[in-house]
C-alpha positions in Angstrom: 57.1 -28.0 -43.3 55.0 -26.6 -40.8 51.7 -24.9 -42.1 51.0 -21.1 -41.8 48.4 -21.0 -39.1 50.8 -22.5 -36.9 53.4 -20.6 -38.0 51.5 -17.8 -37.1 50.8 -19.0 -33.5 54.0 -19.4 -32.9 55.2 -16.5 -34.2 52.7 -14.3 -32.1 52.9 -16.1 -28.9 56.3 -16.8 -26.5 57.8 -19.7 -25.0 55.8 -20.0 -21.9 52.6 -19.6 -23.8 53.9 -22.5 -26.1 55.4 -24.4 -23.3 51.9 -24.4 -21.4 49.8 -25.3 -24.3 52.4 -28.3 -24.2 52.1 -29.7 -21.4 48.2 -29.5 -21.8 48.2 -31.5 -24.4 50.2 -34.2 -22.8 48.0 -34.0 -19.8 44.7 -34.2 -22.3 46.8 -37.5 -23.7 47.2 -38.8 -20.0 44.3 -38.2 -18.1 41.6 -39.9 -20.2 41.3 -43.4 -21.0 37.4 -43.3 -22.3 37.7 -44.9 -25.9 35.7 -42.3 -27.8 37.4 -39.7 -25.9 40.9 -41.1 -26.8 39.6 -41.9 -30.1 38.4 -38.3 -31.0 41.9 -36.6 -29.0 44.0 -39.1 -31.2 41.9 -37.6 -34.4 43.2 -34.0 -33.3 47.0 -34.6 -32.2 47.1 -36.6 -35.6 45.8 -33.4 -37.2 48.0 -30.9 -35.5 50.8 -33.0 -36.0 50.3 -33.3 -39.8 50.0 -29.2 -39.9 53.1 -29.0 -37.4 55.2 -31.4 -39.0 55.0 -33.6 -42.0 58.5 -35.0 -42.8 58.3 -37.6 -40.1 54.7 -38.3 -40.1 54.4 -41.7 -41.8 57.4 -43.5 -39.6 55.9 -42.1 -37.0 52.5 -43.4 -38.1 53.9 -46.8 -38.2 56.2 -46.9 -34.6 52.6 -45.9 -33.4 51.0 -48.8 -35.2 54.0 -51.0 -33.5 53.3 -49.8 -30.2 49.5 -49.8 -30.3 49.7 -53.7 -31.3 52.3 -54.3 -28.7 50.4 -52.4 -26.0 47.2 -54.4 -27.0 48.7 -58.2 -27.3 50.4 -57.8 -23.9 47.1 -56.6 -22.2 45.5 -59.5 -23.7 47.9 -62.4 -22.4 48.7 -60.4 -18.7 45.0 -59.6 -18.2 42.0 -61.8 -18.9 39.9 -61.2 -16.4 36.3 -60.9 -17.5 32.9 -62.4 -17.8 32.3 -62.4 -21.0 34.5 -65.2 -22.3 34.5 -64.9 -26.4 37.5 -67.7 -26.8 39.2 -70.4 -24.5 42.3 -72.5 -25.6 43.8 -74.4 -22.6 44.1 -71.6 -19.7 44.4 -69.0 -21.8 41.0 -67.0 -22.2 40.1 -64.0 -24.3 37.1 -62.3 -22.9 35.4 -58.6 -24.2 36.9 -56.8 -20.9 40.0 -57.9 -21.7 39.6 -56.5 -25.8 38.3 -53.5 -24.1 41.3 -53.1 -21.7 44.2 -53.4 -24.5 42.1 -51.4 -27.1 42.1 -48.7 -24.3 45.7 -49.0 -23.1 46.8 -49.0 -26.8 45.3 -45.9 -28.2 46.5 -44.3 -24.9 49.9 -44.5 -25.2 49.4 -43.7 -29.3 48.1 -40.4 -28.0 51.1 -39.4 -25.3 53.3 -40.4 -28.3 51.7 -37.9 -31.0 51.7 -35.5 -28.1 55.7 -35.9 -27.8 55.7 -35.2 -31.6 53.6 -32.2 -31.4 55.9 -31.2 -28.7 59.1 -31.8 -30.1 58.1 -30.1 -33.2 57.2 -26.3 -31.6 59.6 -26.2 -29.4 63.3 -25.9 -28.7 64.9 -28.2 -25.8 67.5 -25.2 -24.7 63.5 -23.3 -24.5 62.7 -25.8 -22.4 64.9 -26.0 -20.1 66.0 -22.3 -19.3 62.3 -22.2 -18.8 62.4 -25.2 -16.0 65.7 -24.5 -14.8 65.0 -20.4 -13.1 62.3 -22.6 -10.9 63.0 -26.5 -11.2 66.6 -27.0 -12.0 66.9 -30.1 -10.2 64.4 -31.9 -12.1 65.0 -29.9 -15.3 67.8 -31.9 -17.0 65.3 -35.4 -16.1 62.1 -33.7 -17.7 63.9 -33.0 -21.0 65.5 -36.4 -21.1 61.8 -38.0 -20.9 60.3 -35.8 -23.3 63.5 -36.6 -25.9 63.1 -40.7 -24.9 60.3 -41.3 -27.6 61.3 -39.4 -30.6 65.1 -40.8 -29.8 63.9 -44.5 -29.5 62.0 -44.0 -33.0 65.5 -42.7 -34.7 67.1 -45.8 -32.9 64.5 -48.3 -34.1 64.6 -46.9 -37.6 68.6 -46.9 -37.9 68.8 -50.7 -36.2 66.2 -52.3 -38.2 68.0 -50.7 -41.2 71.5 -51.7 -40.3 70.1 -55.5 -38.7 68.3 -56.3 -42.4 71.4 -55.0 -44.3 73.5 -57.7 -41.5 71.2 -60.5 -41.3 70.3 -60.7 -45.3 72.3 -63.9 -45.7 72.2 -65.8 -42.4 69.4 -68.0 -41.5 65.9 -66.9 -41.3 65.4 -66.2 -37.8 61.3 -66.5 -36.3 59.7 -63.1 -36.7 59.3 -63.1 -33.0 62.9 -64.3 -31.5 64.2 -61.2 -34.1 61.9 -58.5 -32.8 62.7 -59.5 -29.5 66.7 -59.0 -30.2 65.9 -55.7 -32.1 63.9 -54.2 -29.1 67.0 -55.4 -26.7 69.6 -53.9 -28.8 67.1 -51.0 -29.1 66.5 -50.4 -25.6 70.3 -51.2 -24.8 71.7 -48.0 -27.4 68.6 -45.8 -26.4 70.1 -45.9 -22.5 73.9 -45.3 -23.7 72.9 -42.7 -26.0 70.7 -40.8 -23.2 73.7 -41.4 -19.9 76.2 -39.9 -22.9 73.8 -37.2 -23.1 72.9 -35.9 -19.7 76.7 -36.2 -18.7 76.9 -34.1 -21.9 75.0 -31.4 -20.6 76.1 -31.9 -17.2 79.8 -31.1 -18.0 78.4 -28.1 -20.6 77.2 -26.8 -16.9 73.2 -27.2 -18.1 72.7 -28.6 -14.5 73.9 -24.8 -12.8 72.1 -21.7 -13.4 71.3 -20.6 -16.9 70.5 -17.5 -18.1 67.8 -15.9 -18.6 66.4 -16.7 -22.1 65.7 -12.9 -22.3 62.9 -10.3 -21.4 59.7 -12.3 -22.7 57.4 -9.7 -24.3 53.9 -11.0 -23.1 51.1 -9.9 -25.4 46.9 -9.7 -25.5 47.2 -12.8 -27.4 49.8 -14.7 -25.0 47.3 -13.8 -21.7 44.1 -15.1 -23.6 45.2 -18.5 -25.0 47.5 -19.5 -21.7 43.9 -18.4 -19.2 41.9 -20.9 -22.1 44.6 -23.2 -21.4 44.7 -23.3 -18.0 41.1 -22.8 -17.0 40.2 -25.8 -19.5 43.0 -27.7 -17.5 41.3 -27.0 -14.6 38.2 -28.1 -15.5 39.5 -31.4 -16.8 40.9 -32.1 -13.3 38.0 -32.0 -11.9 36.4 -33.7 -14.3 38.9 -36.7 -13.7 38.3 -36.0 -9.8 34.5 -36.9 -11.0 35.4 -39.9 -12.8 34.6 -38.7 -15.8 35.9 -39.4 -19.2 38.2 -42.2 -16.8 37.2 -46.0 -17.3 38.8 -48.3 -14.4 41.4 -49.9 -16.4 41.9 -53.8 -15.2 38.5 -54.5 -13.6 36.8 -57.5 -14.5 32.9 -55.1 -15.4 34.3 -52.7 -17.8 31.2 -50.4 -18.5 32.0 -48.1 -21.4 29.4 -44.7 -20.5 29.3 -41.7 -22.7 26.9 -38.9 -21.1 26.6 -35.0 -21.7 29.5 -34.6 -19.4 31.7 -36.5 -21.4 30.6 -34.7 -24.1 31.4 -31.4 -22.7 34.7 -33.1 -22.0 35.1 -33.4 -25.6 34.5 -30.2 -26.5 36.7 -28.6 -24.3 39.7 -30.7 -25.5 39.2 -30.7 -28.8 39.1 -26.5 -28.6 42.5 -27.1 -26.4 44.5 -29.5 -28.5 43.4 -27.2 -31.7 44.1 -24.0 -30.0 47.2 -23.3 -32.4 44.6 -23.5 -35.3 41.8 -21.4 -34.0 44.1 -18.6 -33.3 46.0 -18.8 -36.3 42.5 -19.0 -38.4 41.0 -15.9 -36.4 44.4 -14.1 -36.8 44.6 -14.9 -40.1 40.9 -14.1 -41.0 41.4 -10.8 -39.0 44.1 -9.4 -40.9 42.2 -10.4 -44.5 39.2 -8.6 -43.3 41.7 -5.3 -41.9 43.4 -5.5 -45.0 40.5 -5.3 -47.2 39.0 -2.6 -45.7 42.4 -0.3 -45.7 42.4 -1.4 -49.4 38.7 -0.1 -50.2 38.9 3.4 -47.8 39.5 6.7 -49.0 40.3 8.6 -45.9 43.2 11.0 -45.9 45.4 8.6 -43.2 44.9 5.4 -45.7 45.8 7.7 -48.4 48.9 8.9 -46.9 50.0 5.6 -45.9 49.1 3.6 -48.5 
């Protein structure tokens, strides 16, 4: 059930302005690897995503607790460089660069997967791609394939582990780690059927030619502030990246974690982005409270007449 300030946003706003606020988010998700950064953006998309969509939140809550520990024990086997060595067994070594590194990759993929949620969740995929496909309808049918790969993998994963505990209940305990590895394979191998059945779906449905136009998109006060916030805090982002900041260099063996008042800025201006949706739907909201109480409490001939 989605909550009534972002009902509201979307209500007042079109597809593009939707759309772009979107793809800032996944941008926000991608760009910036600095922990407390991630840490405070994953806060937010976890928030907007509980207000946009609460049905799915707690298996999605625990496919992101899969991949975070996934993300973070590969990183710590394929990478340990470092200097600071906290443990040695044989050749393997487990140094505080190395923690740093998977603790970073981790929460970064966790926040381009609550992004896909958040995206998934405001917005149609036939939007989508009659938006993409008037300017970019050669590489319209492969964006909405990549933005459906998560959410689809996480309905896979749920139905397989289902069916594979109903199948294997009276067979041999299999080691918890040869029968993830066999649930990921048969995972991976229905999540690539399922998406070639799709696209030659669409392709045959003619979604590859030229659609029509979703219709005359009414643009409003409200739809050329929050997509200029959107894009002038995208730009400035960029060029924060171009400055190396909020960016850690991921793999290096000195890993210097540095939070300074440009990081903070940084902060700031994503948190107002990825909450954008609730800030608008607040003010709105307030807005028509405060109209509506003074219509209530005048006495002037119009209000009279109309009331």
């Amino acid at each position: 059930m989605m909550n009534k300030l972002i009902l509201n946003f979307q209500k007042r706003t079109n597809s593009v302005t939707i759309f772009v606020y979107l793809l800032g988010i996944i941008l926000i998700a991608l760009l910036f690897n600095n922990p407390i950064i991630s840490l405070i953006n994953l806060i937010a998309l976890i928030f907007m995503a509980i207000l946009v969509n609460r049905e799915k939140i707690k298996t999605y809550f625990k496919f992101s607790c899969v991949i975070f520990i996934v993300t973070f024990a590969f990183n710590l086997i394929l990478n340990q460089r470092g200097e600071d060595v906290l443990w040695k067994f044989y050749s393997f070594q487990l140094t505080q660069e190395s923690l740093l590194n998977g603790f970073i990759l981790g929460i970064s993929f966790v926040n381009l997967l609550w992004a896909f949620y958040i995206y998934n969740a405001l917005i149609r995929v036939k939007t989508v791609f009659e938006l993409l496909s008037s300017l970019l309808k050669n590489v319209a049918l492969i964006f909405i394939l990549t933005i459906q790969f998560i959410p689809r993998i996480i309905q896979i994963y749920n139905e397989t582990k289902s069916i594979r505990k109903f199948r294997i209940q009276n067979e041999v305990q299999q080691s918890k780690l040869k029968s993830t590895m066999d649930l990921m394979e048969i995972i991976l191998n229905k999540a690539v059927a399922s998406f070639m059945n799709v696209s030659d779906t669409l392709i045959l449905r003619g979604f590859n030619n030229h659609q029509k136009s979703i219709g005359k998109l009414e643009y409003r006060g409200a739809d050329f502030l929050l997509s200029i916030l959107m894009v002038s805090g995208l730009v400035v982002d960029i060029v924060m990246v171009i400055g190396k900041v909020g960016v850690i260099n991921l793999g290096s063996i000195d890993v210097q974690l540095i939070f300074t008042n440009s990081e903070l800025i940084l902060l700031l201006i994503n948190m107002i982005l990825i909450l954008l949706p609730v800030i608008f739907g607040g003010v709105n909201y307030l807005w028509w409270k405060f109209y509506i109480s003074k219509i209530t409490a005048s006495n002037t001939t119009t209000v009279k007449k109309y009331r």
